[in-house]
VEXBA-758891 format. One line per 5 residues: number of its first residue (from 0); for each residue x, y, z of C-alpha. Coordinates in steps of 0.1 Angstrom, whole numbers, plus 5000, padded with zeros to 4 digits. Layout:
NUM) X:Y:Z ~ ...
REM end
This chain:
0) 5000:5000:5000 ~ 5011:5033:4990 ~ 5028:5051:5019 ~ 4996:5074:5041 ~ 5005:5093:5068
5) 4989:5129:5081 ~ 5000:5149:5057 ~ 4985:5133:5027 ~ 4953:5136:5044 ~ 4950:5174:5033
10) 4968:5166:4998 ~ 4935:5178:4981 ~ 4938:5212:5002 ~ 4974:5221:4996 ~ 4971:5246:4967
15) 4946:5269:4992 ~ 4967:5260:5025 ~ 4996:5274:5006 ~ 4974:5307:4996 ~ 4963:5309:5030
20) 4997:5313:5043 ~ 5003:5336:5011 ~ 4973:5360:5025 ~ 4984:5360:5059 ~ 5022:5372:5052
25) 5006:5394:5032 ~ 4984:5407:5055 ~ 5017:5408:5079 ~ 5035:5428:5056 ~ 5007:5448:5048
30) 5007:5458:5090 ~ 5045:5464:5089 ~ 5039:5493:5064 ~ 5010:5506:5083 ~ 5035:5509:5112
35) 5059:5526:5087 ~ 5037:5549:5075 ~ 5018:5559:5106 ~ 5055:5568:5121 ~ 5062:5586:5090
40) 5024:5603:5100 ~ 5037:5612:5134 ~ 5074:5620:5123 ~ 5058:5651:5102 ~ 5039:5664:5124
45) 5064:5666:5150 ~ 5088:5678:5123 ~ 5062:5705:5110 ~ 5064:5683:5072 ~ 5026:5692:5069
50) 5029:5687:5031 ~ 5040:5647:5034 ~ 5007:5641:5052 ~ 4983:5636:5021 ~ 5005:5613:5004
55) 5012:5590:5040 ~ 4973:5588:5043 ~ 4967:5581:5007 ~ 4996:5555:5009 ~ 4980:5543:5043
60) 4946:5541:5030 ~ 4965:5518:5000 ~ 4977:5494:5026 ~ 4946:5495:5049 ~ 4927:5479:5012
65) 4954:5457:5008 ~ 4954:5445:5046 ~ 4912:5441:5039 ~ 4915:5422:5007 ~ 4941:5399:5018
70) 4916:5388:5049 ~ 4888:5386:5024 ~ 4909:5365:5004 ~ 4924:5346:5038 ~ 4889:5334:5041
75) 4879:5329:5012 ~ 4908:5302:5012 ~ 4902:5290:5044 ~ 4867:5279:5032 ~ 4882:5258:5005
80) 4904:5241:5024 ~ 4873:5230:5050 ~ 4857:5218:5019 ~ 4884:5199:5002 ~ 4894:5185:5036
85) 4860:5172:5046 ~ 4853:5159:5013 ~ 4886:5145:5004 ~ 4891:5125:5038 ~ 4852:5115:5040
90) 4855:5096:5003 ~ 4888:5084:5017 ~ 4872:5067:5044 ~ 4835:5058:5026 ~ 4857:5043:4997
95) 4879:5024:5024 ~ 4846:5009:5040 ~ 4836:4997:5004 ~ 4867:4981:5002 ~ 4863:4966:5037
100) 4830:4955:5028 ~ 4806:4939:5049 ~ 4827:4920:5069 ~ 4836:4950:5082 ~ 4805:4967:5091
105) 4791:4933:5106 ~ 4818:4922:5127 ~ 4833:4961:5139 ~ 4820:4989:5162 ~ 4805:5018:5137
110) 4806:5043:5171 ~ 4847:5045:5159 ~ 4837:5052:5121 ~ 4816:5079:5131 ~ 4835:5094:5151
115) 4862:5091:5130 ~ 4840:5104:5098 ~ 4826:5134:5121 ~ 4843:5144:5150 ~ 4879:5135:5134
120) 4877:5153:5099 ~ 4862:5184:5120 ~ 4895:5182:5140 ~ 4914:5181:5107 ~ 4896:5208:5092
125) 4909:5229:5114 ~ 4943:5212:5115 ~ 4948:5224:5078 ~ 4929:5255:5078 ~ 4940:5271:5100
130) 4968:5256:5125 ~ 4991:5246:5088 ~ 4996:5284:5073 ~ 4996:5300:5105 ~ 5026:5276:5111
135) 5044:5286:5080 ~ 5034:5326:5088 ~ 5048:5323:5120 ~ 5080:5310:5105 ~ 5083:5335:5083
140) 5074:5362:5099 ~ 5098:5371:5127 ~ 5126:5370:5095 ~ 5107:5397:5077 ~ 5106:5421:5111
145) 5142:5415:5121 ~ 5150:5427:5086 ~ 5131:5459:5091 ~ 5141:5466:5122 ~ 5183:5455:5120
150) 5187:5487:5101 ~ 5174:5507:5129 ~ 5185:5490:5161 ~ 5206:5461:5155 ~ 5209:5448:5193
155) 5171:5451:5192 ~ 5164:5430:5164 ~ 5187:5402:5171 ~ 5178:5399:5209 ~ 5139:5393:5197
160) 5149:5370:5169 ~ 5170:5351:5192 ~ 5144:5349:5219 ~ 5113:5336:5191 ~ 5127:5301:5191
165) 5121:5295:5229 ~ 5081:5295:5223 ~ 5081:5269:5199 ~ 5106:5252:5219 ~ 5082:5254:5248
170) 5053:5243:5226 ~ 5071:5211:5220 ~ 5076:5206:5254 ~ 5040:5207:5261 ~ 5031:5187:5231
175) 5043:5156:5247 ~ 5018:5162:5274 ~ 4991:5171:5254 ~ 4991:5141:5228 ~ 4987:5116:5260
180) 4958:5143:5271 ~ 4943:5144:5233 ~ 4950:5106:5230 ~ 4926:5096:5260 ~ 4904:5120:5252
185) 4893:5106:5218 ~ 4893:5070:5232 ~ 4866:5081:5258 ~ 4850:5098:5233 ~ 4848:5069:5211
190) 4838:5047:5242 ~ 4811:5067:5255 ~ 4796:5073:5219 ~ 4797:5037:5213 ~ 4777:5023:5242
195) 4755:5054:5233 ~ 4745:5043:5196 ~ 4738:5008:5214 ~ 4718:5018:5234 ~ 4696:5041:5211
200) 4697:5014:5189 ~ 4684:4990:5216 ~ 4661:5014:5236 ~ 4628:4989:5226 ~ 4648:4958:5240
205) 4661:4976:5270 ~ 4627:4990:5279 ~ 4613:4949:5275 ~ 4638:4938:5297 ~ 4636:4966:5322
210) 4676:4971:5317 ~ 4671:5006:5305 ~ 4684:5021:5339 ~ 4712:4994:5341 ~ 4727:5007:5311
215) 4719:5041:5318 ~ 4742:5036:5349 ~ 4770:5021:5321 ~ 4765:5051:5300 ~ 4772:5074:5332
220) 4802:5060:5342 ~ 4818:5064:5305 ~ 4807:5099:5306 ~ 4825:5102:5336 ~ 4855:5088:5317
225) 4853:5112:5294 ~ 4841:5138:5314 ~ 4876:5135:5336 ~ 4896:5128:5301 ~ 4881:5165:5290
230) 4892:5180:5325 ~ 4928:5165:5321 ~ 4928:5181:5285 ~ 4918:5216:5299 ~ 4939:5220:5324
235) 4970:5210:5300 ~ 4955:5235:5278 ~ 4954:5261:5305 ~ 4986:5251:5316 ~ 4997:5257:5280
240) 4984:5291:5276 ~ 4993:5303:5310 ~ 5032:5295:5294 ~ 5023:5308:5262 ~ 5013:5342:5274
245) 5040:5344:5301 ~ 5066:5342:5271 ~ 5051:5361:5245 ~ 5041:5390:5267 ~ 5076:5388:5281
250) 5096:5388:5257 ~ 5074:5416:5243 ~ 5081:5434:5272 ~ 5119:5430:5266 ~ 5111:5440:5230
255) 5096:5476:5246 ~ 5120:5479:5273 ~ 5150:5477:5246 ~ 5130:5505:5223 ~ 5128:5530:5253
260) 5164:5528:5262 ~ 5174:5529:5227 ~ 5153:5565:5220 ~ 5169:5572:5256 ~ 5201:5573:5247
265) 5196:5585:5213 ~ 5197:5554:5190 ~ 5172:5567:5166 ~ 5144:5592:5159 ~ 5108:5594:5177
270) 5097:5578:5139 ~ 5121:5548:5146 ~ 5113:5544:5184 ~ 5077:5543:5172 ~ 5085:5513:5147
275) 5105:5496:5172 ~ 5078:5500:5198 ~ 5052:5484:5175 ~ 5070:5456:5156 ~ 5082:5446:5197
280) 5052:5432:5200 ~ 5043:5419:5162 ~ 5076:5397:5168 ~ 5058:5375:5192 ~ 5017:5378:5183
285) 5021:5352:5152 ~ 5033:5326:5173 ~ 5008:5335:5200 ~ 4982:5332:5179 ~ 4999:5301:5163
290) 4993:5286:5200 ~ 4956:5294:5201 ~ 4956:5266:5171 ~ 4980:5246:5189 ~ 4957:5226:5208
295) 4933:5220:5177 ~ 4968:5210:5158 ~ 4970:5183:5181 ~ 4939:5174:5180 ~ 4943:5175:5148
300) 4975:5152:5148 ~ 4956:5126:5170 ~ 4924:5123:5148 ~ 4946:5121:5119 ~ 4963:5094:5133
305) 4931:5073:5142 ~ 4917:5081:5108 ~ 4950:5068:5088 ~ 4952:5039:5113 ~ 4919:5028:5099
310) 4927:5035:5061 ~ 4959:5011:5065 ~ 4934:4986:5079 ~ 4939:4951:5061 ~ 4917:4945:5032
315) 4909:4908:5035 ~ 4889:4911:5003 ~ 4908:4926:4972 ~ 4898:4938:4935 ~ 4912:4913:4913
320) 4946:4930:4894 ~ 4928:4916:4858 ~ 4892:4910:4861 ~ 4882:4876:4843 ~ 4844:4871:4831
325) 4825:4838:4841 ~ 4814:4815:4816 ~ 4776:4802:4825 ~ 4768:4803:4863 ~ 4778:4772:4881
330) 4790:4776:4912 ~ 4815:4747:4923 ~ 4833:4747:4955 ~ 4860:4726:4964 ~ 4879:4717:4996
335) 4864:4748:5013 ~ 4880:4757:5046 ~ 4871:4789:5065 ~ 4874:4800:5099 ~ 4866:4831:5118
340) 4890:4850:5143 ~ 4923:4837:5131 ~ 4915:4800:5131 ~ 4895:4803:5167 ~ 4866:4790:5152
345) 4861:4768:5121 ~ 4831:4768:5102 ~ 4841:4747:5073 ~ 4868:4722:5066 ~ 4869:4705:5032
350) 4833:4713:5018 ~ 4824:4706:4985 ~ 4795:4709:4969 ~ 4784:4722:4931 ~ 4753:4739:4924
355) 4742:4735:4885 ~ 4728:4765:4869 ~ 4688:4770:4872 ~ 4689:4747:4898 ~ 4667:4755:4930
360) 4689:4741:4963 ~ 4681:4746:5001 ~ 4707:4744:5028 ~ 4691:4735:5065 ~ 4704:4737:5094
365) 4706:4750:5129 ~ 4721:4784:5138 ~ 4758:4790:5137 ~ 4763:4756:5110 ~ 4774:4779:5085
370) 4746:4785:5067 ~ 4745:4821:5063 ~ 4784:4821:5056 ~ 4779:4797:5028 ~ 4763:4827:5011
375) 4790:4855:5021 ~ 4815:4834:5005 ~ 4797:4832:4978 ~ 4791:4872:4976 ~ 4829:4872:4982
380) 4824:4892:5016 ~ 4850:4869:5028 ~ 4876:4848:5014 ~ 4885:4815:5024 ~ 4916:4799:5039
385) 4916:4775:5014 ~ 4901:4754:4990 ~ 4883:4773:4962 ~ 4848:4788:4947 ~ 4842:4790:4911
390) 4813:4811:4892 ~ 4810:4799:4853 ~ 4848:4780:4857 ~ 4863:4816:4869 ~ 4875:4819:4909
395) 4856:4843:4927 ~ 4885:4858:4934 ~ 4893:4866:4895 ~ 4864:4883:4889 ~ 4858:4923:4895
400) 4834:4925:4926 ~ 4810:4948:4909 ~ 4804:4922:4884 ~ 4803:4894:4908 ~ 4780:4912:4929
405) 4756:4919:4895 ~ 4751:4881:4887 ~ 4749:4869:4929 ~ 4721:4890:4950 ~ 4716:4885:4990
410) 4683:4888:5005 ~ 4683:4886:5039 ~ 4662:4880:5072 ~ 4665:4920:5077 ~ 4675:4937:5045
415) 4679:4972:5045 ~ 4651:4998:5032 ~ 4664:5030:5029 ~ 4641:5062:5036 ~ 4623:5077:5005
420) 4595:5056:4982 ~ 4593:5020:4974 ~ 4607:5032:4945 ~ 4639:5049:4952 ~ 4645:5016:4974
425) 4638:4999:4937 ~ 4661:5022:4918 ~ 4688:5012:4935 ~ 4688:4976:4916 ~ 4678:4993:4885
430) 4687:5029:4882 ~ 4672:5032:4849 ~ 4642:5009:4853 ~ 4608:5019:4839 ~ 4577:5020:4860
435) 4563:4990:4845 ~ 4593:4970:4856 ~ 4595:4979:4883 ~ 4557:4971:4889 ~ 4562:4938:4877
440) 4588:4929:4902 ~ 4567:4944:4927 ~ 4538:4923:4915 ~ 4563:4888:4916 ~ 4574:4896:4948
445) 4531:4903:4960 ~ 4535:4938:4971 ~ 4521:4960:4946 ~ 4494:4961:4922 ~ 4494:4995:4906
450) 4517:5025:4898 ~ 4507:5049:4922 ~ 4519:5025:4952 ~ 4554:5029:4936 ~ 4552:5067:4955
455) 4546:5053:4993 ~ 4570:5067:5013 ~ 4593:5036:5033 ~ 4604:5059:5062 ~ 4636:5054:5082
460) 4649:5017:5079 ~ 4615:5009:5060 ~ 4594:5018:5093 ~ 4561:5031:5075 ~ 4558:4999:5061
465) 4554:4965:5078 ~ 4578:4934:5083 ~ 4563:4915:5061 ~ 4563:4947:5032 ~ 4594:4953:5041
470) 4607:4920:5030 ~ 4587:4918:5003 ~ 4599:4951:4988 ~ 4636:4936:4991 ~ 4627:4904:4973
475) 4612:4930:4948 ~ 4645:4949:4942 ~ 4665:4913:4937 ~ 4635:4903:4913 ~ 4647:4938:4894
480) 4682:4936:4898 ~ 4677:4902:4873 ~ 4710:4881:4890 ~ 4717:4848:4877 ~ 4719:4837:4910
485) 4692:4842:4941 ~ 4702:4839:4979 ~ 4677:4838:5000 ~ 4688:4841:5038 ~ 4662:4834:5064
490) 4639:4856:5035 ~ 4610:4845:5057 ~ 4621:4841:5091 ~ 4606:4875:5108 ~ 4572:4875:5090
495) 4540:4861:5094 ~ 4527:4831:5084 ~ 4510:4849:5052 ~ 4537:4870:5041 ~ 4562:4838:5044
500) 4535:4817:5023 ~ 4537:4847:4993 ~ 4576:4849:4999 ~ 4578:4814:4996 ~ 4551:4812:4964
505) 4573:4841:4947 ~ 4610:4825:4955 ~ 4591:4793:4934 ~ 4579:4816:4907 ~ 4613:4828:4900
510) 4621:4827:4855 ~ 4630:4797:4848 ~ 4669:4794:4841 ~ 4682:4809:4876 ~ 4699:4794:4902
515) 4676:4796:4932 ~ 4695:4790:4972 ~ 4673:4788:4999 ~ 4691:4792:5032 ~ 4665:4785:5060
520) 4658:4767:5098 ~ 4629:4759:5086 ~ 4618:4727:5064 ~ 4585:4747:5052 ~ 4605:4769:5035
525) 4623:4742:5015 ~ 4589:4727:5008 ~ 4592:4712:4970 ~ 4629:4719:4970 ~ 4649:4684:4961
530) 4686:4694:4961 ~ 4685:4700:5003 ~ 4716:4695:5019 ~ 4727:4704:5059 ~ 4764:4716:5070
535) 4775:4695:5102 ~ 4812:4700:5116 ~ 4823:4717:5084 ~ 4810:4691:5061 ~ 4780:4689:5034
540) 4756:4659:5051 ~ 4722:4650:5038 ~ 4692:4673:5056 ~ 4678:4642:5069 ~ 4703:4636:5094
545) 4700:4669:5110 ~ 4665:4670:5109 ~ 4667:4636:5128 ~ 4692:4643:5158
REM end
């Protein structure tokens, strides 16, 4: 894998991080003539030069323009970068978790992917926009004022430049501290948030089981967590600030003191004392404000590393390098051996098996047999440890997912709906399907019978409509999708008797010519089914032995 660390996060924002910076030296400069010109202001009126006052206050109303366009600009910039930043990083992780695929979002936390996708590019936004070109101003900077001001008071200017390095310095010191503060921080975070999706996800169950105050307890004591993990960060970041100001304000103090004895004892004029007095504390204000974003930087510098942590996450399942296309649509498999966990648990060692195109098969069996990962290796969610799957002669693993993914469809127990109509939940099989197909399917599957039901609105996970319309409507959007191959996971198992019997009518109405699997617990399903096989300790046994024990 190509080499990923922070940096290349905000790749997509470097041309307007780099203008950013441009706008605020600009801006800088723009100040240090201000200074010069308001002296020169002052310097002729104590000098009775009354005629050089129009031109300093047309030349000052120039910079004042410049200093106003270049923060117009400065924003202007900034708001690019939050936008190639959030957008960048989010399709960086959305296309990662494609490539993870469902394996992933089954078997991992989601609370960390949120956070991760919110929280964490938030943190980076700010990380790019605004901590990254106040960086390079405040770098810059402090070289551009001791050049103005060596020519008036040499001492002066090399005694502040000298004494700029010693804030960084104590930034780095402090950084050590803070990344440990940061680093718990955004584990609590992630813990608290993740017992708190559970438990909104859960709330019917826990209020069944009267367990809702239990795990309200749980939650408190991770909000605690974090709630002691946030103190521990603000104190470092008073702590921080307290030393920040101490310096800067210090130093500019040193900066003033050093201007007064310099006019004292005649160094320069009252213009130059002016400048001097001024650019003492400009020395020291970029890298004060640079601290402000200091926190957010690392902040910034932790969530990065969580988020590039998780896009240099293993891909168990990879694009082939050269896609191959099947040949027909038997499915063979042959000395299958899979496990989950890193070998902890084996579901399968040495199955075989073929299923013949057009044929109708059902597998039975009792829960955890390997039922249900029969058809995830067969979607190529996983890949086995060895042993091999064909599709038309081809290895699953030859053949681009996409297309692997267009001939073998999954329905299962609890498909998703997505909020919208029936038929934005259709379109997603069949982007350019016409109504009457989509009515047809409908019609197959026994949910609709005209046009106009095509509009009903599905609601949030399909909650306007009920289980057994829900299952129906994903049946409906296989039916569309026209696969050569049907899975059918559980397809009846939370429905009524009624809705089973028409899910069970329409998986046997299927055009004749595709392979039909039906992977159910229960024998009525597989009723006029005659290739019905069971999986027992890894193995393909007959259905009637498990049905027997």
């Amino acid at each position: 894998m190509r080499k990923l660390n922070l940096l290349t996060l905000g790749k997509d924002s470097v041309f307007w991080t780099i203008a950013s910076a441009m706008m605020l030296f600009l801006n800088g400069l723009a100040y240090i003539f201000e200074i010069l010109f308001i002296a020169g202001f002052i310097g002729s009126i104590v000098n009775g030069q009354i005629e050089k006052l129009p031109r300093l206050l047309l030349m000052l109303a120039f910079i004042l323009v410049v200093k106003a366009a270049a923060s117009f600009i400065g924003n202007i910039c900034s708001s690019q970068i939050t936008l190639k930043v959030k957008h960048g990083v989010r399709s960086r992780i959305f296309d990662k978790v494609k490539r993870l695929g469902p394996a992933y979002v089954n078997t991992d936390g989601t609370a960390e992917l949120v956070a991760n996708t919110l929280d964490g590019v938030e943190a980076l936004e700010v990380f790019f926009g605004r901590f990254i070109p106040q960086l390079i101003y405040s770098l810059v900077i402090p070289i551009v004022l001791f050049a103005f001001t060596f020519r008036i008071y040499p001492a002066f200017a090399i005694v502040l430049l000298a004494a700029v390095p010693v804030i960084p310095m104590s930034m780095m010191f402090i950084s050590k501290w803070a990344a440990r503060s940061m680093s718990g921080f955004w584990d609590d975070y992630q813990g608290l948030s993740s017992i708190f999706l559970e438990n909104l996800q859960g709330i019917v169950t826990l209020k069944l089981f009267n367990k809702s105050e239990k795990r309200l307890e749980e939650m408190s004591d991770r909000a605690w967590d974090f709630r002691n993990s946030t103190m521990a960060l603000l104190r470092m970041q008073l702590t921080s600030i307290t030393v920040m100001d101490t310096l800067v304000y210090g130093f500019a103090g040193l900066g003033i003191f050093l201007a007064v004895r310099g006019f004292y004892i005649g160094k320069y004029t009252i213009n130059d004392f002016f400048i001097l007095l001024m650019l003492s504390v400009e020395f020291f204000l970029p890298i004060r404000k640079l601290g402000s974003f200091f926190h957010a930087g690392v902040n910034g510098i932790q969530a990065g590393k969580k988020i590039t942590a998780f896009l240099k996450s293993p891909e168990k399942v990879r694009e082939p390098k050269k896609g191959l296309t099947p040949d027909g649509s038997d499915i063979v498999l042959k000395d299958l051996v899979f496990s989950y966990n890193n070998h902890e648990r084996e579901i399968f060692s040495g199955l075989s098996y073929e299923f013949k195109a057009g044929g109708i098969y059902g597998v039975f069996g009792s829960s955890g047999c390997g039922k249900s990962t029969l058809g995830r290796l067969l979607l190529r969610f996983f890949d086995p440890d060895s042993g091999s799957v064909t599709f038309g002669g081809v290895s699953l693993s030859d053949i681009p997912l996409a297309e692997l993914r267009q001939k073998i469809t999954l329905v299962e127990a609890r498909s998703r709906i997505f909020s919208g109509t029936i038929e934005d939940n259709l379109k997603l099989a069949a982007p350019k399907a016409m109504d009457s197909e989509m009515l047809n399917a409908c019609e197959m599957a026994g949910l609709l019978n005209d046009s106009a039901g095509l509009k009903k609105e599905t609601g949030e996970g399909g909650s306007r409509l009920s289980g057994g319309e829900r299952q129906r409507l994903a049946i409906a959007r296989a039916i569309l999708m026209n696969p050569d191959v049907f899975i059918f996971d559980e397809a009846a198992g939370s429905v009524d008797a009624e809705s089973e019997e028409i899910i069970k009518n329409t998986i046997h109405s299927l055009p004749e010519g595709k392979t039909v699997i039906i992977i159910s617990h229960r024998m009525s399903m597989l009723e006029g089914v005659e290739n019905v096989f069971s999986i027992k300790d890894g193995k393909i046994v007959n259905a009637k032995e498990t049905c027997n024990e």
